[in-house]
N, C-alpha and C positions, 0 to 999 in steps of 0.2 A: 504494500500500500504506500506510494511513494507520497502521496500528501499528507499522511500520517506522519512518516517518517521526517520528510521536510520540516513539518512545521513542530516536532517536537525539537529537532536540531537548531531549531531559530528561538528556541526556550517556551513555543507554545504549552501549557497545558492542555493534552492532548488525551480524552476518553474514546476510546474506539468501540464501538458497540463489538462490530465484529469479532473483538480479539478477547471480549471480556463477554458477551452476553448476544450470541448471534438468533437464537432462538427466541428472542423474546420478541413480545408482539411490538407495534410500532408505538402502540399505548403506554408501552415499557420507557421507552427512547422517549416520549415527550413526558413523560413524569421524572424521570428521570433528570433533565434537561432541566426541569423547574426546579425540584430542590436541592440541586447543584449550582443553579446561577450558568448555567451554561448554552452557549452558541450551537444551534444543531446545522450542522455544516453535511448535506448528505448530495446524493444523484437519483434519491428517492420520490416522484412526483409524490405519490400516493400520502408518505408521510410529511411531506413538506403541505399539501392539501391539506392533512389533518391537525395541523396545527394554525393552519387559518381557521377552518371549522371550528376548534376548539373555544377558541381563542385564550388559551390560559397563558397568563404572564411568563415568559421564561427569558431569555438574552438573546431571541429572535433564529429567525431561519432563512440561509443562504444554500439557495437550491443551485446545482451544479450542473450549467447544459452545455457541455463542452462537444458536443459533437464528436468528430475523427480524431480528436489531440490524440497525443500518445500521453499518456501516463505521468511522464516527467514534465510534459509542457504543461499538465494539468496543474500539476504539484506546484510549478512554479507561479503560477497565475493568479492560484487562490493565494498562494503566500505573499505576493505583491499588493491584493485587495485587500489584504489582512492586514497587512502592516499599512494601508494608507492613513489608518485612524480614523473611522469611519467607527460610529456607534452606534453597534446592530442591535442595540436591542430594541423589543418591542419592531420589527420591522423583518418583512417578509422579503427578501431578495431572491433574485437570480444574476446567476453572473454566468456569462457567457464570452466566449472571445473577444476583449476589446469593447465589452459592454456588462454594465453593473443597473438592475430596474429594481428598485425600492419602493416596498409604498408600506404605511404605519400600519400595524396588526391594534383592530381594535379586541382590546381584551373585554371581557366578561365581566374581570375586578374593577374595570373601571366606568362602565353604565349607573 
């Protein structure tokens, strides 16, 4: 997983579902996400979906539609949108080749 890998070498705190909890449901991954304080950085539409649907507070979700990249270009891409300082939380993103679309998740806790 070369974006794993990368972004823990750049001193990201880096939870990997796959390598810790791959069986769990996607319900798993955004509870989890919440009472961690943590960024759900996935290539998953379905669970990136469900945390709009949700809409429970967590450090937001950057969905990953990189197309043909290979792997490394992948790696290095997120790690450059990540490091621009950009504060994801509460906000639904996609990033893609040379394009990052934001828009604010409204939450539940805050109606």
């Amino acid at each position: 997983m070369p974006v794993v890998s990368l972004l823990r070498k750049q001193g990201f705190d880096v939870l990997s579902i796959l390598e810790s909890h791959a069986s769990e449901p996607d319900s798993f991954v955004i509870e989890k996400a919440v009472s961690e304080q943590r960024l759900i950085l996935t290539a998953d539409v379905e669970l990136a979906s469900q945390t709009l649907r949700l809409g429970t507070s967590h450090f937001g979700t950057v969905l990953l539609r990189m197309g043909p990249l290979a792997p490394r270009e992948v790696a290095t891409l997120v790690l450059a949108t990540l490091q621009a300082g950009t504060d994801w939380s509460k906000l639904h993103s996609v990033l893609s080749p040379g394009k990052v679309r934001s828009r604010a998740l409204k939450m539940l806790d805050d109606l």
